[in-house]
KOLTORVO-757063 format. One line per 5 residues: number of its first residue (from 1); their letters; for each residue x, y, z of N, C-alpha, C, O. Coordinates in nm, 3 decimals. Atoms other than C-alpha are relative to their C-alpha. Layout:
BEGIN
NUM) A) X/Y/Z/X/Y/Z/X/Y/Z/X/Y/Z ~ ...;
// end
This chain:
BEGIN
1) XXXXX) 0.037/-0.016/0.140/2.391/1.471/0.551/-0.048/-0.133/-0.060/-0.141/-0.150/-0.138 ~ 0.037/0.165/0.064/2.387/1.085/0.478/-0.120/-0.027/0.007/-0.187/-0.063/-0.090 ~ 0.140/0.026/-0.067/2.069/1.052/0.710/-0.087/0.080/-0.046/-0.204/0.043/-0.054 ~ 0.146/-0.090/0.077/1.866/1.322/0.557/-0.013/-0.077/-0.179/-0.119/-0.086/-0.241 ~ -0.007/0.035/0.177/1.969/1.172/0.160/-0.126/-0.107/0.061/-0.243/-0.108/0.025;
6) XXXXX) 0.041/0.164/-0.013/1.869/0.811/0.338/-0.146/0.033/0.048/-0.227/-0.048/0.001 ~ 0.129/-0.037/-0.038/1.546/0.966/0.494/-0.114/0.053/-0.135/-0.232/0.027/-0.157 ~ 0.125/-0.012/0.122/1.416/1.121/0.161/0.033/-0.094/-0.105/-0.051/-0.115/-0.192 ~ 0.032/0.150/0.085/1.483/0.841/-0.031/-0.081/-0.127/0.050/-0.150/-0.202/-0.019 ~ 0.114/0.130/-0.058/1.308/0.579/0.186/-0.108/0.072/0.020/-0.198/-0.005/0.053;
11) XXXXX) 0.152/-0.093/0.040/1.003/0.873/0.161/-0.036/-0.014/-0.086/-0.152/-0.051/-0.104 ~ 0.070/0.003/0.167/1.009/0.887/-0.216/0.012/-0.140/-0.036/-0.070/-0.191/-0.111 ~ 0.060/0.155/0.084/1.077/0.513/-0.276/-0.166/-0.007/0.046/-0.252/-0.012/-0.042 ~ 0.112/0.014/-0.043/0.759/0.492/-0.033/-0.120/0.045/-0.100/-0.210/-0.025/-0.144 ~ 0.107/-0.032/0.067/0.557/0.701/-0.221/-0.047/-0.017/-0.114/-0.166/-0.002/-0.141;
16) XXXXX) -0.008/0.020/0.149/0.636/0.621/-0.590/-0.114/-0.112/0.080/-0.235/-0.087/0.088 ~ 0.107/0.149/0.000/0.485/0.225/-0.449/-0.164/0.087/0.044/-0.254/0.067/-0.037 ~ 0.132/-0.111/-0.045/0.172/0.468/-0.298/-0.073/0.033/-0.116/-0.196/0.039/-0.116 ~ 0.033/-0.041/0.109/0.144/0.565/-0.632/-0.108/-0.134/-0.078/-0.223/-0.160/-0.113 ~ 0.045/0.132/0.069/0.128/0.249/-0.773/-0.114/-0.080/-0.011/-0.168/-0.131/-0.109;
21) XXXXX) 0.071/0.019/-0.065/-0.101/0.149/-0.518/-0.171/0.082/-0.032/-0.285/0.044/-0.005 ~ 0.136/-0.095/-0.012/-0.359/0.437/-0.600/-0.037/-0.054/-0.185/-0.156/-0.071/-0.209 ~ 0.029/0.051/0.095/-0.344/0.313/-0.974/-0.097/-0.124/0.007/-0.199/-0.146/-0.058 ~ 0.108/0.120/0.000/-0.477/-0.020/-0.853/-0.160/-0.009/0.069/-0.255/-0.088/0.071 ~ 0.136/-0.065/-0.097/-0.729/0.196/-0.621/-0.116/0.037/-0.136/-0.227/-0.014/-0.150;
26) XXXXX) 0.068/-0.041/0.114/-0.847/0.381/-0.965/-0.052/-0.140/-0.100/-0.160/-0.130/-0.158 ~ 0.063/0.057/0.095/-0.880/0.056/-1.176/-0.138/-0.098/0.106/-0.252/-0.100/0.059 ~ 0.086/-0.011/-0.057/-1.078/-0.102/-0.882/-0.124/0.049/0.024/-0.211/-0.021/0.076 ~ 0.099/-0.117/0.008/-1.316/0.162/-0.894/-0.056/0.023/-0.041/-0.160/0.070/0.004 ~ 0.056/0.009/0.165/-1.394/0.155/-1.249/-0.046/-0.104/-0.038/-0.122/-0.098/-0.134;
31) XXXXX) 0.020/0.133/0.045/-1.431/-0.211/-1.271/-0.117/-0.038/0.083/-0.200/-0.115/0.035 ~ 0.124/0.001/-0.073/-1.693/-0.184/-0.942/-0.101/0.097/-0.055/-0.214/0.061/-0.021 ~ 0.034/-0.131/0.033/-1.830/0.144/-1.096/-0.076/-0.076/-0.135/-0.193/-0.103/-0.109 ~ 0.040/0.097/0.108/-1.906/-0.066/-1.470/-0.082/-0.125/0.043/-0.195/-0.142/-0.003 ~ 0.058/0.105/-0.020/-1.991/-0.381/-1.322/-0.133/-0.061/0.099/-0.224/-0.143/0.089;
36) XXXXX) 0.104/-0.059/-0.085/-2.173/-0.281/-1.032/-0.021/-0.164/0.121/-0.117/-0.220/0.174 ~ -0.045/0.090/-0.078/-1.994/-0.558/-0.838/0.102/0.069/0.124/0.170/0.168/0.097 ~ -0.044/-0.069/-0.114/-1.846/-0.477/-0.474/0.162/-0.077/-0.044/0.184/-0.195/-0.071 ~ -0.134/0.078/0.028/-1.435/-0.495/-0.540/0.067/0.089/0.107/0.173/0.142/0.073 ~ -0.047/-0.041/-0.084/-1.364/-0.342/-0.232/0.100/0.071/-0.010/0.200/0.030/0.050;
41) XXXXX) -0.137/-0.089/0.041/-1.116/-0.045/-0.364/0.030/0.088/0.108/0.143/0.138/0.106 ~ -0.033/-0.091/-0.088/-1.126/0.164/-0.075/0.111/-0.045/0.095/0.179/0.036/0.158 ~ -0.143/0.133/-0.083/-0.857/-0.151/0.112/0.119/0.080/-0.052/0.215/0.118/0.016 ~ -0.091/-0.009/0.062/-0.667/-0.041/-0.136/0.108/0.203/0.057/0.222/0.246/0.066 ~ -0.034/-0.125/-0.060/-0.621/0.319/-0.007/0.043/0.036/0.197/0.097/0.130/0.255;
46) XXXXX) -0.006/0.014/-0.108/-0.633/0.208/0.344/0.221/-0.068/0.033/0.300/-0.039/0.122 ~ -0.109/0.030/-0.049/-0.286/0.000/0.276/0.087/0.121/-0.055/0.180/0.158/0.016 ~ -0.099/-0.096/-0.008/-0.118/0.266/0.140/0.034/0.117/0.036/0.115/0.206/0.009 ~ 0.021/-0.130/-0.172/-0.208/0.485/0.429/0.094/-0.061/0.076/0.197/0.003/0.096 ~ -0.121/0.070/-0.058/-0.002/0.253/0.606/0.093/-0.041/-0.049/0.169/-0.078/0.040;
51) XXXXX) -0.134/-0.014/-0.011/0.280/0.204/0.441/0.062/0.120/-0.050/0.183/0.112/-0.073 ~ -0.051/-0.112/-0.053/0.323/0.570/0.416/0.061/0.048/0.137/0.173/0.092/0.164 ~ -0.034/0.011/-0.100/0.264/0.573/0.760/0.115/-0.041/0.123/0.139/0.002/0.236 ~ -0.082/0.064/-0.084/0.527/0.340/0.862/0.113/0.015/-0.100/0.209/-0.058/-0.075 ~ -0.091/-0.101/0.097/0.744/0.543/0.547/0.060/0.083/0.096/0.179/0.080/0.125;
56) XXXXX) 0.028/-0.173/-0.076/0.688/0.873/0.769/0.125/-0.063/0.127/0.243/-0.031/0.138 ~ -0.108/0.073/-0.082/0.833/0.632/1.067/0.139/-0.001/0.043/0.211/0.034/0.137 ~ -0.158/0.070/0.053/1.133/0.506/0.945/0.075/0.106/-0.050/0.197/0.109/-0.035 ~ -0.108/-0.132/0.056/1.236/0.860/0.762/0.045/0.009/0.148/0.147/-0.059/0.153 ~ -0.094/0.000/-0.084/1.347/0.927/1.135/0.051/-0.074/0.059/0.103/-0.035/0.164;
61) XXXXX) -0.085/0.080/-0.021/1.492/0.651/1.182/0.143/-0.054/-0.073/0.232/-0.133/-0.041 ~ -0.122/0.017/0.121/1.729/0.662/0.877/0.141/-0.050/0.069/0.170/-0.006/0.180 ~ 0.042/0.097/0.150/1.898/0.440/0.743/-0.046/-0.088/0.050/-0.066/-0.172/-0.037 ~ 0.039/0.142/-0.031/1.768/0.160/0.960/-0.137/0.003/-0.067/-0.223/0.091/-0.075 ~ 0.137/0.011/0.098/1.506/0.004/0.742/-0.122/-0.130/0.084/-0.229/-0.168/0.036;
66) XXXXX) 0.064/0.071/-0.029/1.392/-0.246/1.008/0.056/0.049/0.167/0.158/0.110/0.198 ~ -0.018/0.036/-0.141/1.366/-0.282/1.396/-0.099/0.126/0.063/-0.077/0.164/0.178 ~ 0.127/-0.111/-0.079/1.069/-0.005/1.487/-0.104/-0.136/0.015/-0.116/-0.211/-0.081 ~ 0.107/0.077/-0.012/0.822/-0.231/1.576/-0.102/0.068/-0.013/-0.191/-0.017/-0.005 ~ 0.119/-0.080/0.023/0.550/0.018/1.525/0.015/-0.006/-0.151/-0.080/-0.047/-0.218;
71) XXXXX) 0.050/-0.046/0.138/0.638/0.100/1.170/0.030/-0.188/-0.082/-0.003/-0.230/-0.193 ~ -0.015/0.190/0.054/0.724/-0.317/1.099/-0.129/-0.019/-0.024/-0.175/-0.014/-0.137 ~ 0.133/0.007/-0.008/0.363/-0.376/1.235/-0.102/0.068/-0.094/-0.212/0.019/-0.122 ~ 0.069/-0.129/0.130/0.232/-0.077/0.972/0.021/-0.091/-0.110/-0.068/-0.163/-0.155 ~ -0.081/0.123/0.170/0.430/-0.289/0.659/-0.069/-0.110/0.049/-0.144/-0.142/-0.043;
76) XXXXX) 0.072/0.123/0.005/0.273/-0.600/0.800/-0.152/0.037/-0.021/-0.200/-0.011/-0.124 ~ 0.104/-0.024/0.080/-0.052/-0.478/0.761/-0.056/0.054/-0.095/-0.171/0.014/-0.115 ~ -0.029/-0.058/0.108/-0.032/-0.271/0.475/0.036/-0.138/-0.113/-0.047/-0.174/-0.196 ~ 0.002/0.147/0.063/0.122/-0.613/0.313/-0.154/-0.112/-0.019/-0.221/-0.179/-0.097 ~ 0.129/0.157/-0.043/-0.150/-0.842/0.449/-0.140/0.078/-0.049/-0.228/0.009/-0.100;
81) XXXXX) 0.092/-0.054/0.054/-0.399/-0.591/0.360/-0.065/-0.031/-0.179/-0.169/-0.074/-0.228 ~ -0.083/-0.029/0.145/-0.262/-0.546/-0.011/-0.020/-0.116/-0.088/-0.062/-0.108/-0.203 ~ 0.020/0.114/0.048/-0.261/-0.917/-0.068/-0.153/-0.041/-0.008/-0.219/-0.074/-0.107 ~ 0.138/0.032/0.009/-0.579/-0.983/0.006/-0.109/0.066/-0.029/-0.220/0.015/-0.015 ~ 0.063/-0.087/0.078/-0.731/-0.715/-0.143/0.005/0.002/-0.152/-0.080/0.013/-0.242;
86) XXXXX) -0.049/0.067/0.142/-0.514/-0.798/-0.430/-0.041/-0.088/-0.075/-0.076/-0.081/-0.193 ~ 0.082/0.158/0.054/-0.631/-1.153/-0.472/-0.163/0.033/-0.079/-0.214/0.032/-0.191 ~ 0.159/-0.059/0.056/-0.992/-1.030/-0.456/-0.055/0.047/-0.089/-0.153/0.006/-0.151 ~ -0.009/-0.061/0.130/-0.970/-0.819/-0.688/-0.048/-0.078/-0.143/-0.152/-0.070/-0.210 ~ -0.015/0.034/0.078/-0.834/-1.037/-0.928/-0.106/-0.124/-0.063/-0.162/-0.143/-0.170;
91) XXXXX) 0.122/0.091/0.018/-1.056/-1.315/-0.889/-0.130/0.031/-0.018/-0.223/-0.041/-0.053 ~ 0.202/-0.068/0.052/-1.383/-1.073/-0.924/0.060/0.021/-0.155/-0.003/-0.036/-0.245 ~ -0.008/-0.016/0.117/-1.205/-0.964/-1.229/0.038/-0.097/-0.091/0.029/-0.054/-0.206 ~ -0.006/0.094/0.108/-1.118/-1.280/-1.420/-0.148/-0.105/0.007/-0.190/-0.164/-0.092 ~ 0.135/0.065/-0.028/-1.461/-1.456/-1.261/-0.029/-0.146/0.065/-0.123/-0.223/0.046;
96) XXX) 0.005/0.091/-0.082/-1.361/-1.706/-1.015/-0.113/0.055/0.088/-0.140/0.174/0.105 ~ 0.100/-0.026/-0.082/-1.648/-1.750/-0.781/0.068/0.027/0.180/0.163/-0.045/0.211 ~ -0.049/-0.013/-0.106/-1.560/-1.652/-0.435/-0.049/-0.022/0.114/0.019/-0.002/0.215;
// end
């Protein structure tokens, strides 16, 4: 019973951030869409394909939240993605040159 609670909770935390994630997909979108500058929003859907992915993972692995090396590797790029998609972003949108 523990392992199924601990499995859909490390699903739905996952997905709420997914969420979050698709918010920064939508303003992306709008800000390339207006400006008619490339802000690469589609990254943004790509990382939180993966850390669903490595969500999906780890639900059967409950409660361990680390030691899959497959779904670690997913969160590391999903992260590394995220950031640097992130940055980008921000810097097209305040008007650092890049």
């Amino acid at each position: 019973m523990i392992t199924l609670i601990s499995s859909l909770l490390t699903l739905y935390a996952w997905v709420v951030i997914c969420l979050l994630l698709y918010f920064l997909f939508l303003i992306a979108r709008f800000f390339q869409q207006k400006s008619g500058r490339k802000s690469g929003y589609a990254l943004f859907l790509v990382s939180a394909g993966l850390f669903v992915a490595a969500a999906v993972k780890y639900m059967w692995a409950a409660p361990a939240i680390t030691g899959d090396f497959l779904a670690d590797l997913l969160r590391f790029l999903a992260g590394a993605i995220l950031i640097v998609t992130g940055y980008f972003l921000l810097a097209l949108m305040i008007g650092k040159s890049s």
